[in-house]
VEXDREN-2710 file (C-alpha; in Angstrom, 1 decimal):
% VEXDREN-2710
k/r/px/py/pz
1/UNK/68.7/70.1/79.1
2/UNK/70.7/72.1/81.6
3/UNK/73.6/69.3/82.3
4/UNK/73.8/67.7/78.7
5/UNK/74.2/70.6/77.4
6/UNK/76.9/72.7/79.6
7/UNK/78.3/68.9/79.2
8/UNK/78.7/69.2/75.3
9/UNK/79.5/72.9/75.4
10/UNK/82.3/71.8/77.5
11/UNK/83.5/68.6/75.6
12/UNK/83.2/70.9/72.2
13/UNK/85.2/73.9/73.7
14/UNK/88.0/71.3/74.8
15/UNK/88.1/69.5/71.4
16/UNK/88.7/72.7/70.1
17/UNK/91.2/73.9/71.9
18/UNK/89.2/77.0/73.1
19/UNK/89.1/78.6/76.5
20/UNK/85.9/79.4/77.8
21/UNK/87.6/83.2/77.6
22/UNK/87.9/82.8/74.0
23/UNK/84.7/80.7/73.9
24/UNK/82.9/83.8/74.8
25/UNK/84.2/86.2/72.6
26/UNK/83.7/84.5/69.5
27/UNK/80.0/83.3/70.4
28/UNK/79.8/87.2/71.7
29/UNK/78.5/85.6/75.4
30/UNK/79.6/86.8/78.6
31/UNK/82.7/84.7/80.0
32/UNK/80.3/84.2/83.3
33/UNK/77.5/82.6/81.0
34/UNK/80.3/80.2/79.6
35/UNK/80.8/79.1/82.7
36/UNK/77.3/78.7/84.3
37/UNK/76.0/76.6/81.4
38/UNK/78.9/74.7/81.4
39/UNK/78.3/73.7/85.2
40/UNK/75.2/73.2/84.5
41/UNK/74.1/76.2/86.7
42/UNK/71.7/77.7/84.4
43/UNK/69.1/76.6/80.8
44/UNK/70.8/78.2/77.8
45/UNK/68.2/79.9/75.4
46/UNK/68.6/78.9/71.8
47/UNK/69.6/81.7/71.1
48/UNK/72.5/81.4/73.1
49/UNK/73.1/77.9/72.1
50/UNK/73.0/79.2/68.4
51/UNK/75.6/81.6/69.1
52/UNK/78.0/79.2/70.7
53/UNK/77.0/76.5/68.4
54/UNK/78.2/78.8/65.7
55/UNK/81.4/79.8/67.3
56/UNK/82.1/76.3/68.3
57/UNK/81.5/75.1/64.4
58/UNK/79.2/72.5/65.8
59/UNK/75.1/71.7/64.6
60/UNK/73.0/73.0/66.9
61/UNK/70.6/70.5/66.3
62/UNK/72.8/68.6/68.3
63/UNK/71.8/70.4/71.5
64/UNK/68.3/69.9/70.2
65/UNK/69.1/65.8/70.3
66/UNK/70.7/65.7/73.5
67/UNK/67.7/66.9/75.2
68/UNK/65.4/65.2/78.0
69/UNK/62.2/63.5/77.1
70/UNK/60.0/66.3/78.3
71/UNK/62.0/69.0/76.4
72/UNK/62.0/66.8/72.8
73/UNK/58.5/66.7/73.3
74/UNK/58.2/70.5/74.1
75/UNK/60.4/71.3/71.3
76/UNK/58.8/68.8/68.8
77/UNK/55.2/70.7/69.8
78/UNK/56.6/73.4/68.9
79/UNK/57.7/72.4/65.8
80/UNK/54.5/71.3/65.1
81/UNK/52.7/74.6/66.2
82/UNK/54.9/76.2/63.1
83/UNK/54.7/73.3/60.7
84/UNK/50.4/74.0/61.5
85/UNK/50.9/77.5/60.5
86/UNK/53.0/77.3/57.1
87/UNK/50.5/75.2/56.0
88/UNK/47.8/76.8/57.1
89/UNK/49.2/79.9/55.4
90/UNK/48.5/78.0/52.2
91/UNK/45.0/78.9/52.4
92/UNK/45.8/82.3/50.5
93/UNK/48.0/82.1/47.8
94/UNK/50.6/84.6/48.9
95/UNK/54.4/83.5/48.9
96/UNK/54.9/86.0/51.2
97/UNK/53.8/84.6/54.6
98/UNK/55.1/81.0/53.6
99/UNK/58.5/83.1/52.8
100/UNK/58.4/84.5/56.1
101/UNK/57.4/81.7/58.4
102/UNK/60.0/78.8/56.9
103/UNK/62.5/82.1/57.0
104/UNK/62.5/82.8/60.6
105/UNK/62.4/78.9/61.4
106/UNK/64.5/77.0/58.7
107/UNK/67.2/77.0/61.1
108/UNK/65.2/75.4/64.4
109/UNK/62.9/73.5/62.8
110/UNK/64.1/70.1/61.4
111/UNK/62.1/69.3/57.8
112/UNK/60.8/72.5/57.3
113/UNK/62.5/72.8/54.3
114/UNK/60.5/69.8/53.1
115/UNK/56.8/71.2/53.8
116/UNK/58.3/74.4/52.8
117/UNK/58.2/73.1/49.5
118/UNK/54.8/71.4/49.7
119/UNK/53.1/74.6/50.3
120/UNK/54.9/76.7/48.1
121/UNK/53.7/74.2/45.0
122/UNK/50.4/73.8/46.2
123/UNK/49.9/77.5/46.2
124/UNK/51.2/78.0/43.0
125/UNK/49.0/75.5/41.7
126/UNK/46.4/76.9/43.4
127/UNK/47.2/80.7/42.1
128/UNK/47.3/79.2/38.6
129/UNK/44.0/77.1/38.8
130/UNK/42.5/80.9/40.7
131/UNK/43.5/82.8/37.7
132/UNK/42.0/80.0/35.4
133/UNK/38.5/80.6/37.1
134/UNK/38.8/83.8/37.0
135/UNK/39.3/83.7/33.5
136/UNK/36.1/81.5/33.2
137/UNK/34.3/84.1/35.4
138/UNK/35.1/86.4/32.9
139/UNK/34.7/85.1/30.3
140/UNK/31.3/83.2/30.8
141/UNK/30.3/85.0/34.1
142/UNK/29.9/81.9/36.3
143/UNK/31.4/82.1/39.3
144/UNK/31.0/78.1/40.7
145/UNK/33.9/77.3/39.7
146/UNK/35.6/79.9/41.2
147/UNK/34.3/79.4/44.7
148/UNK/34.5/75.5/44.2
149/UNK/38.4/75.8/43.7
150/UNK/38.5/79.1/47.0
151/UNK/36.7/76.5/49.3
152/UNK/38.4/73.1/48.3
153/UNK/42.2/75.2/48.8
154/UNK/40.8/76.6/52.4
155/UNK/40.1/72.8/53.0
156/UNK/42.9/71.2/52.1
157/UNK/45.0/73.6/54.0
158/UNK/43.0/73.3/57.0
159/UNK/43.4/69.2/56.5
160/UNK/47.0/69.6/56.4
161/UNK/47.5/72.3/59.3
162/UNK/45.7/69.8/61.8
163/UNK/47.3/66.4/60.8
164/UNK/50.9/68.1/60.6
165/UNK/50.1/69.8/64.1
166/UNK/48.8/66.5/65.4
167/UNK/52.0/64.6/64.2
168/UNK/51.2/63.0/61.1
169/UNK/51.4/62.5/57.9
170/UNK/50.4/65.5/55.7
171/UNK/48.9/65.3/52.3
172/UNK/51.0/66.5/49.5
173/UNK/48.6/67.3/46.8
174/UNK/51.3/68.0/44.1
175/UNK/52.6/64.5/44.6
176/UNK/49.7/63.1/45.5
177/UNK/51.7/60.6/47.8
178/UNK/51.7/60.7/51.7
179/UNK/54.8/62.6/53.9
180/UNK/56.2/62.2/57.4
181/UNK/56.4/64.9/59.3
182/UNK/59.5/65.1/61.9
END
């Protein structure tokens, strides 16, 4: 990643008529780091790429794509790993973590948005269908259904945590059609 991406830094940097000077000032980087990921000297974090990505008006997904095999393949695990754990936060229905998680990652992860949106339904759905039983449980004091709906939501979410974290296809319950995964 090292070389490809200095390389694009550079070619960016040039097409804008920046000096790496100026480079660095507006991405807020040292001059020196400019220069060493540029010749390909040193890895940029993604932080860093972020930061120049942003001052350079230019996706930094693009660095992302321009990556060797081996660190697509770390950086899709990765993405996986996360994907896992949004939907595996669907096994409570709390916006909250769901909020959090596609928060801090909307921007590194590509299709988050989509499973974002998968889990957020489902939980609603699931909160709605809770409060239903509830209201049965109340009402007629049986609490089957209750713990029928509580263990079929903790399966489904476990379902979709492994098969998004293995790569495939999750099932979207609100749709009830299959999705691809990045």
């Amino acid at each position: 990643m090292k070389v490809e991406a200095g390389k694009l830094i550079k070619e960016q940097r040039v097409k804008k008529g920046l000096t790496q000077e100026e480079l660095a000032k507006k991405s807020e980087v040292s001059t020196r780091t400019i220069q060493r990921i540029e010749n390909g000297e040193v890895e940029p974090r993604a932080y860093t790429l972020q930061m120049i990505a942003k001052a350079l008006d230019f996706d930094f997904s693009q660095f992302v794509e321009n990556e060797s095999d081996e660190g697509q393949e770390t950086h899709k695990t990765n993405a996986n790993i996360w994907l896992g754990f949004l939907h595996l936060s669907g096994i409570i229905p709390l916006i909250f973590p769901t909020l959090l998680i596609w928060n801090l990652k909307k921007d590194k992860i590509k299709g988050i948005t989509e499973h974002y949106r998968a889990v957020l339904t489902f939980q609603l759905i699931i909160l709605g269908v809770i409060l239903g039983c509830l209201w049965v449980f109340w009402k007629v004091n049986q609490p089957i259904p209750l713990i029928g709906v509580i263990l079929g939501n903790g399966l489904f979410s476990i379902t979709n945590t492994i098969k998004v974290m293995n790569g495939d296809p999750y099932i979207n319950m609100p749709l009830i059609k299959m999705k691809k995964t990045i």
